[in-house]
C-alpha positions as a Markdown table, in Angstrom:
| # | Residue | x | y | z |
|---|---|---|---|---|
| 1 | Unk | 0.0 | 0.0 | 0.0 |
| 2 | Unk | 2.3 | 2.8 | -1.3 |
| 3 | Unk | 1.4 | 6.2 | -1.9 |
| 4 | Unk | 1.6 | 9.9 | -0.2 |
| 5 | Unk | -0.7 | 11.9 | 2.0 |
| 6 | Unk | -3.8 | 12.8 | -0.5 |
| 7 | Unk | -4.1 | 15.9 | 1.7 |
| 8 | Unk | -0.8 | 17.0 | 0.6 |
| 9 | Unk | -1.9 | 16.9 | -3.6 |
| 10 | Unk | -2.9 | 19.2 | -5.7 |
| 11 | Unk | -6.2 | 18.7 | -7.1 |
| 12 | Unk | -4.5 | 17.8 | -10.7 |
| 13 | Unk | -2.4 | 14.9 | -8.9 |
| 14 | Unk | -5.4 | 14.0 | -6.5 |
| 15 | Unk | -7.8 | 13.7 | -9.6 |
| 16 | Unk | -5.2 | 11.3 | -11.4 |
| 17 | Unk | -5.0 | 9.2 | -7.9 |
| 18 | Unk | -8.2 | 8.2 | -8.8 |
| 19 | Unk | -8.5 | 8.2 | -12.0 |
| 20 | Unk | -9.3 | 4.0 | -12.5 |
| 21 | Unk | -10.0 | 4.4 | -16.2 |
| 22 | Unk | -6.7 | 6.5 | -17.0 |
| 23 | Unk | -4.6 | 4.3 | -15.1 |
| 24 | Unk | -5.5 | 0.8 | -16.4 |
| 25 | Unk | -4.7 | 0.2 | -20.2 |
| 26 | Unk | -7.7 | -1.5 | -21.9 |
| 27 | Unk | -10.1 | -0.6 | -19.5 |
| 28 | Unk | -12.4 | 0.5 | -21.8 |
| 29 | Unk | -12.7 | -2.4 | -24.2 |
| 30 | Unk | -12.9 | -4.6 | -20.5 |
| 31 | Unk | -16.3 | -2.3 | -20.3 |
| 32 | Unk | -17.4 | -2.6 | -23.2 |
| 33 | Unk | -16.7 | -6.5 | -23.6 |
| 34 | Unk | -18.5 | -6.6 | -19.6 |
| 35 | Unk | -22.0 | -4.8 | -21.2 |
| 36 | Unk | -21.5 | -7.1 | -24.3 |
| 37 | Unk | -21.5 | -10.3 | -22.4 |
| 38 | Unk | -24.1 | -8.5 | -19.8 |
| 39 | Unk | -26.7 | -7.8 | -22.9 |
| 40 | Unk | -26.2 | -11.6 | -24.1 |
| 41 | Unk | -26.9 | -12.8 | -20.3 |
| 42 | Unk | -30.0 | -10.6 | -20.2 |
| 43 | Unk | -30.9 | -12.4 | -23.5 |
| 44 | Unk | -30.1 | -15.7 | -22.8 |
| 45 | Unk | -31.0 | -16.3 | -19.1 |
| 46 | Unk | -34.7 | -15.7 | -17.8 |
| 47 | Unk | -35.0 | -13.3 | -14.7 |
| 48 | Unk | -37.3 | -10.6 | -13.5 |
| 49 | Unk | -36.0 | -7.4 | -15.0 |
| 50 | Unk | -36.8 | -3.6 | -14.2 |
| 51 | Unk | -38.6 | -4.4 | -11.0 |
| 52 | Unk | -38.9 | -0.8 | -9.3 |
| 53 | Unk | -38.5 | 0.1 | -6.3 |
| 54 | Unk | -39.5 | 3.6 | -6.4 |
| 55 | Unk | -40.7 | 6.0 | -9.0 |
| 56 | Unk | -37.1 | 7.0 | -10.9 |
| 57 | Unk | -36.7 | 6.0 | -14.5 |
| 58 | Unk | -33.5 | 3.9 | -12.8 |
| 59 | Unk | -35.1 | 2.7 | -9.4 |
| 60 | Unk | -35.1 | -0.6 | -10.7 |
| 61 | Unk | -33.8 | -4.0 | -10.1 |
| 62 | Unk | -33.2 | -7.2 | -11.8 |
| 63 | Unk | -33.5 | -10.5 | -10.2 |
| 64 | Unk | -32.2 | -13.7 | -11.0 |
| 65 | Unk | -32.7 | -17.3 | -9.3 |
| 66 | Unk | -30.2 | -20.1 | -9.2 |
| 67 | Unk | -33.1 | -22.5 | -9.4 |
| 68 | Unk | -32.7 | -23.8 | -5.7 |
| 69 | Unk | -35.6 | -22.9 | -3.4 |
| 70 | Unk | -34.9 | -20.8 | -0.3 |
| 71 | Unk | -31.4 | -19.8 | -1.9 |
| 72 | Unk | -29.8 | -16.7 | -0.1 |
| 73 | Unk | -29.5 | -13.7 | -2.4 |
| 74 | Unk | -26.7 | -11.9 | -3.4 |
| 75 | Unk | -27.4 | -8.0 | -4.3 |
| 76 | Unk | -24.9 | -6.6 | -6.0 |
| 77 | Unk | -24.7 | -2.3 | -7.1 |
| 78 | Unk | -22.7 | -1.0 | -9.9 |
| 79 | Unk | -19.8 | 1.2 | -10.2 |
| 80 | Unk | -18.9 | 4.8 | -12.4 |
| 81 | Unk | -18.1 | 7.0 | -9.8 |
| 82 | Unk | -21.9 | 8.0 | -9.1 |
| 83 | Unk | -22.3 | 9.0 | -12.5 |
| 84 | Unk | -22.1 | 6.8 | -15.2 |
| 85 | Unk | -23.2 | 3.2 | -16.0 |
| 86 | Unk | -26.1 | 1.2 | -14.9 |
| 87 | Unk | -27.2 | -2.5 | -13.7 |
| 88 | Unk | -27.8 | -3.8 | -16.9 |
| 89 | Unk | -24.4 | -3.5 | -18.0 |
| 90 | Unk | -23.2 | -5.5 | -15.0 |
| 91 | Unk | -25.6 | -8.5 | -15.6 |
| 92 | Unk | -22.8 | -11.2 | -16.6 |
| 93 | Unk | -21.3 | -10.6 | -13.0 |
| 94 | Unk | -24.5 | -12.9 | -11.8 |
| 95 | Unk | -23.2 | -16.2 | -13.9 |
| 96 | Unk | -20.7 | -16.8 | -10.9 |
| 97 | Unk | -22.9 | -16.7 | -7.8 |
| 98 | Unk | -26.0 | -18.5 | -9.8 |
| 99 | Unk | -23.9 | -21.0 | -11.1 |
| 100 | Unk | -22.9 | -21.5 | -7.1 |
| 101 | Unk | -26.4 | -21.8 | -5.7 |
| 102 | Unk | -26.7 | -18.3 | -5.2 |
| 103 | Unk | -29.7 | -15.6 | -6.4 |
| 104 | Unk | -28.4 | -12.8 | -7.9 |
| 105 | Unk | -30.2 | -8.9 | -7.6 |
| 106 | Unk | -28.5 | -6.1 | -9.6 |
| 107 | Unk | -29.3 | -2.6 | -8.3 |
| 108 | Unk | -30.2 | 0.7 | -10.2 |
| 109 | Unk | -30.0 | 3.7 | -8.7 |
| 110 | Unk | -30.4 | 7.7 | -10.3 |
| 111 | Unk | -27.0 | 9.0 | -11.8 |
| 112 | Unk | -25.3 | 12.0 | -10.4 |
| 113 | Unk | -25.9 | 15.2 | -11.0 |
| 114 | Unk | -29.5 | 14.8 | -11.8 |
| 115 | Unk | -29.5 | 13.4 | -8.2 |
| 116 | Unk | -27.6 | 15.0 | -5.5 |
| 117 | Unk | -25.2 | 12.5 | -3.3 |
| 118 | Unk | -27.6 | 12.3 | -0.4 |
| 119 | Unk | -30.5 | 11.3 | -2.5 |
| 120 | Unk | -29.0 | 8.7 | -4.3 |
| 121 | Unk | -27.6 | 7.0 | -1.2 |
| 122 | Unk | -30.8 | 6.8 | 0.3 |
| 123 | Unk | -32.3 | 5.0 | -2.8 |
| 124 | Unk | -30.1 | 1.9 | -1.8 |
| 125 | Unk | -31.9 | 1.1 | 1.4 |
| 126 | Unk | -35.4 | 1.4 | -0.1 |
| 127 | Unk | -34.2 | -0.9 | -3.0 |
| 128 | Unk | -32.8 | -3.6 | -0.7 |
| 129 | Unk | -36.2 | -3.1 | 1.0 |
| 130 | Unk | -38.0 | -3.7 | -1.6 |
| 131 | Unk | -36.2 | -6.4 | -2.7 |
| 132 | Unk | -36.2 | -8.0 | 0.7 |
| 133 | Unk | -40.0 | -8.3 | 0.4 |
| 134 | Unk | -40.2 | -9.1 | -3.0 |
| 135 | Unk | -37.3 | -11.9 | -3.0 |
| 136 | Unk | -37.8 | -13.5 | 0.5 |
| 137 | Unk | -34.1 | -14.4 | 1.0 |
| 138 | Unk | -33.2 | -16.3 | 4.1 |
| 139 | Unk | -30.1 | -14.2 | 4.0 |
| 140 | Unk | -29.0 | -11.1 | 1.8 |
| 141 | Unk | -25.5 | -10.2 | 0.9 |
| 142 | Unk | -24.9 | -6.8 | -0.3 |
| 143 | Unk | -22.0 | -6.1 | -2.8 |
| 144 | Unk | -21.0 | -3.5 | -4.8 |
| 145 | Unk | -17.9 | -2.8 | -6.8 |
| 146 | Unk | -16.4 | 1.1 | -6.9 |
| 147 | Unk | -18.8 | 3.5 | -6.0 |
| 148 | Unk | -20.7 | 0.7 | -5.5 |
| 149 | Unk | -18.8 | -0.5 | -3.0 |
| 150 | Unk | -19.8 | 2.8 | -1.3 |
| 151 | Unk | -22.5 | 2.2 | -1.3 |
| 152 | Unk | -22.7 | -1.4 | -0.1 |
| 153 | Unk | -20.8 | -0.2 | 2.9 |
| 154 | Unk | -23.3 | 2.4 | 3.7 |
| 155 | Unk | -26.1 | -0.2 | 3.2 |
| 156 | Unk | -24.7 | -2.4 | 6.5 |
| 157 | Unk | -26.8 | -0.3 | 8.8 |
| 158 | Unk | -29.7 | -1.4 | 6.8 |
| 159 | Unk | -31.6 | -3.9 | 9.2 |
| 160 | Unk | -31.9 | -5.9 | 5.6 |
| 161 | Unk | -28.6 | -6.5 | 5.1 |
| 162 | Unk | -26.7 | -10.0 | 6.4 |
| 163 | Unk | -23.4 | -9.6 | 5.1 |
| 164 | Unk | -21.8 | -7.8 | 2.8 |
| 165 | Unk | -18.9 | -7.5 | -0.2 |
| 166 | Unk | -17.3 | -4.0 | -1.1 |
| 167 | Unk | -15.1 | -4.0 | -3.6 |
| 168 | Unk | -12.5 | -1.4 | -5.1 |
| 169 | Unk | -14.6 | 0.8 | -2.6 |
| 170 | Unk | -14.0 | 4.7 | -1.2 |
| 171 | Unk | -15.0 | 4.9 | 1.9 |
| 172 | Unk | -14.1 | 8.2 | 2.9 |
| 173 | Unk | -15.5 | 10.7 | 0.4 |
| 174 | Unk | -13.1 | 13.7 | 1.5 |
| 175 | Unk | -10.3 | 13.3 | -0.9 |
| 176 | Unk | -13.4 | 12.7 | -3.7 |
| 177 | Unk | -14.3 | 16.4 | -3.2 |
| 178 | Unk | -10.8 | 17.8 | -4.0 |
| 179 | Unk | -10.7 | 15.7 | -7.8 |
| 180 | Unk | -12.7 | 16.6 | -10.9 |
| 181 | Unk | -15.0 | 13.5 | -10.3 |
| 182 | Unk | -16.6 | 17.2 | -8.0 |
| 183 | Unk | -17.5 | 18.6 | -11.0 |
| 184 | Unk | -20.5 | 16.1 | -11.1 |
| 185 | Unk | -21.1 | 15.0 | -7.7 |
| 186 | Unk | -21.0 | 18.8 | -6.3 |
| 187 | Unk | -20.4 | 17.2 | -2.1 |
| 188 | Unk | -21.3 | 19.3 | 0.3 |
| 189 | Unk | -19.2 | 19.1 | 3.4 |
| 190 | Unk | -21.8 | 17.6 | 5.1 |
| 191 | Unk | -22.5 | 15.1 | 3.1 |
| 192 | Unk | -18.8 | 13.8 | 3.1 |
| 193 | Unk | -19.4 | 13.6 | 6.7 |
| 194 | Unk | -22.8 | 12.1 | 6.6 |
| 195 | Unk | -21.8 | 9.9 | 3.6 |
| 196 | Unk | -18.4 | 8.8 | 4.2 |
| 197 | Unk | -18.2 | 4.8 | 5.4 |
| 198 | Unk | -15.4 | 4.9 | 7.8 |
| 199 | Unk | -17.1 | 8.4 | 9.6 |
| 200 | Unk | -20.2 | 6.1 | 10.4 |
| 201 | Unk | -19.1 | 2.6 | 11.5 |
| 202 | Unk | -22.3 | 0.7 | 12.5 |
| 203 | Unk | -22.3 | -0.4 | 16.6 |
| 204 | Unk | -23.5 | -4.2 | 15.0 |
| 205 | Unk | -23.5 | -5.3 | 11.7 |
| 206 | Unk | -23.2 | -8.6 | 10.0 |
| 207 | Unk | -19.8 | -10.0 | 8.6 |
| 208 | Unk | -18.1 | -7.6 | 5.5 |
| 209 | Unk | -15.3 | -8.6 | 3.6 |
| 210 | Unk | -13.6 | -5.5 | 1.9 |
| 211 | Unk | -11.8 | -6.7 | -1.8 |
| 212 | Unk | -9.8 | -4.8 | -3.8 |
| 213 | Unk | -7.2 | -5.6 | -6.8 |
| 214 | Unk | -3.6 | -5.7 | -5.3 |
| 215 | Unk | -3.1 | -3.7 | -8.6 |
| 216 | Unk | -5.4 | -0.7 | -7.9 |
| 217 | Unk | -4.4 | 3.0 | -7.7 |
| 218 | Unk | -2.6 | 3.6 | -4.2 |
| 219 | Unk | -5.7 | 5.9 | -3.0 |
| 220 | Unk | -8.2 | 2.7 | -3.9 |
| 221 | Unk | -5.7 | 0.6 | -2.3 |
| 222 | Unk | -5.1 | 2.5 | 1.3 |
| 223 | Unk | -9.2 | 3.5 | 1.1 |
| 224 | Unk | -9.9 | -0.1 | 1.4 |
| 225 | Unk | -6.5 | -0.9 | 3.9 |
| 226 | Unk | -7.9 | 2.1 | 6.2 |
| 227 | Unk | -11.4 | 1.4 | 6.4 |
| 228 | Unk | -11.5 | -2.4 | 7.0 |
| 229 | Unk | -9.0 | -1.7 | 9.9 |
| 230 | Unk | -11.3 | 0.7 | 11.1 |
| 231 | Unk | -13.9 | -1.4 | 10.5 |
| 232 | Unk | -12.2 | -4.5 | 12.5 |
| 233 | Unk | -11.3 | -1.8 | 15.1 |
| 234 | Unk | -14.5 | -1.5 | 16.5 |
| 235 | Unk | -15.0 | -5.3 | 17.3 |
| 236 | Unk | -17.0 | -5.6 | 14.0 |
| 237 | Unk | -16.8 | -9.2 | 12.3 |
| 238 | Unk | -15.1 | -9.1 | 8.2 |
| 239 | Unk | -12.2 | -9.6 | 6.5 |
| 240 | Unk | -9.6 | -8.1 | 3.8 |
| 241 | Unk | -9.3 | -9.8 | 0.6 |
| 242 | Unk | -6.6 | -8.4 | -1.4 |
| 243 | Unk | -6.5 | -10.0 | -4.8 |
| 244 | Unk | -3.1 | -10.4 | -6.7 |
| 245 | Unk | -2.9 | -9.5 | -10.5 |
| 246 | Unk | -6.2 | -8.1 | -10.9 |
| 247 | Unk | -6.6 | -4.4 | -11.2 |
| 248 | Unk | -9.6 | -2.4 | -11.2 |
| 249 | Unk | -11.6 | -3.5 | -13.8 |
| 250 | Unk | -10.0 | -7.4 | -13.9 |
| 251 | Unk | -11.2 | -7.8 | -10.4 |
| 252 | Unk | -14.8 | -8.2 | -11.5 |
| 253 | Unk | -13.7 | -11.4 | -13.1 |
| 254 | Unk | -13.5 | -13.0 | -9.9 |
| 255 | Unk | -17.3 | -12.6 | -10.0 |
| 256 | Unk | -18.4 | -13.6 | -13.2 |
| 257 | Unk | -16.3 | -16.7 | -12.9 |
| 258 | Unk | -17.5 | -19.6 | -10.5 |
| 259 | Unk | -14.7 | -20.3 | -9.0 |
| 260 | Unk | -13.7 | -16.2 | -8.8 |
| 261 | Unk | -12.2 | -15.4 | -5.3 |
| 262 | Unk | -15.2 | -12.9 | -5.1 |
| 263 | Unk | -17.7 | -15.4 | -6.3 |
| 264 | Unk | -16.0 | -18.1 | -3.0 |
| 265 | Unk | -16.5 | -14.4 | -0.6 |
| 266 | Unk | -19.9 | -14.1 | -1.5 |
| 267 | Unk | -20.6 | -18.1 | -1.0 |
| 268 | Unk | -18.9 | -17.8 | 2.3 |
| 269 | Unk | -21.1 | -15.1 | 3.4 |
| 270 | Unk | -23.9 | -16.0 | 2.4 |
| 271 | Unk | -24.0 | -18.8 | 3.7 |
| 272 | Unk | -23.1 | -17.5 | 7.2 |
């Protein structure tokens, strides 16, 4: 975990810190093959798609079964730094944890800017609500990857929520507020302390394994590092899961596959 002080950067050398996409060669073809094999799995594979859970074009959710009754569910919330992508594109990701005996949920939420920060976090715990009710899971893993992650780290307090898998998360959203990525989000100061993982560690909370590439930007690396120890720090129950040779964007791999490292954290967690 190398890297300097990101309070001693300039906003030019802070934005490149996180800049996943300018820092990983072929990351956009890795996209762009992900919503290709996403759009063929949406083809191919029945499931119950654009369920809404509230009344934004993108407060929707897909759901997928495994075929095993009373299987536990795995929810999982895309990344694009709050402001691009959606769950359709992350589809394939499911083929892993249904081909393990797990049901699979992908999670929509309203881009930013045409929501601010705090509204769009609060759409996750009225989708895995919803989806609670609708799904019946004897136990519910949330996951997200990138801003995801985020949010699936904001989403333990939910009393919904079992377990849960961030990956390539930020957890603290201060150093977020001195990049360009601003430009779009537009945080308040109080919503980086409102909204910020590690400022609002839950007093119980089921297990949480934090992953991350062992390849990723320094800032992704120590954000995960920092907020797991945190995490652990309080007494709560989780894990780090550093995974060697992937990077930002190969790290979601380990979902898709079956025998992915992510798709084995998600088995062991959902199945307590």
């Amino acid at each position: 975990m190398a890297g300097g002080d990101w309070r001693g950067m300039d906003r030019a050398t802070l934005s490149k810190a996180y800049d996943n996409s300018g820092a990983v060669a072929g990351s956009s073809a890795f996209m762009a093959s992900l919503r290709t094999r996403s759009a063929a799995f949406r083809a191919a594979r029945s499931g119950e798609l654009d369920i809404p859970y509230g009344a934004g074009e993108r407060q929707r959710f897909d759901l997928f079964r495994c075929g095993r009754p009373g299987a536990p569910l795995l929810a999982f919330i895309h990344g694009g730094y709050w402001q691009r992508n959606d769950k359709a594109g992350f589809a394939a990701l499911a083929e892993g944890p249904l081909a393990r005996g797990l049901d699979v949920a992908t999670i929509g939420y309203t881009l930013c800017p045409e929501a601010t920060m705090t509204a769009l976090c609060a759409e996750i715990p009225a989708a895995l609500s919803a989806l609670r009710a609708h799904a019946g899971p004897p136990r519910l893993v949330v996951s997200g990857w990138s801003a995801g992650g985020h949010l699936a780290a904001l989403a333990m307090a939910c009393p919904e929520v079992d377990a849960g898998l961030a990956v390539s998360g930020v957890f603290d959203l201060a150093p977020i507020r001195r990049t360009t990525l601003d430009d779009g989000l537009r945080l308040t100061a109080d919503e980086v302390a409102a909204l910020s993982p590690i400022r609002h560690l839950p007093r119980r909370a089921g297990p949480l394994t934090v992953a991350y590439g062992a390849g990723e930007l320094p800032e992704l690396c120590r954000q995960s590092h920092v907020y797991q120890a945190a995490w652990a720090g309080t007494g709560l129950p989780g894990d780090l899961l550093p995974l060697a040779g992937d990077d930002h964007f190969t790290v979601l791999d380990q979902m898709a596959r079956p025998d992915g490292a992510l798709t084995e954290a998600a088995l062991r967690l959902a199945t307590g």
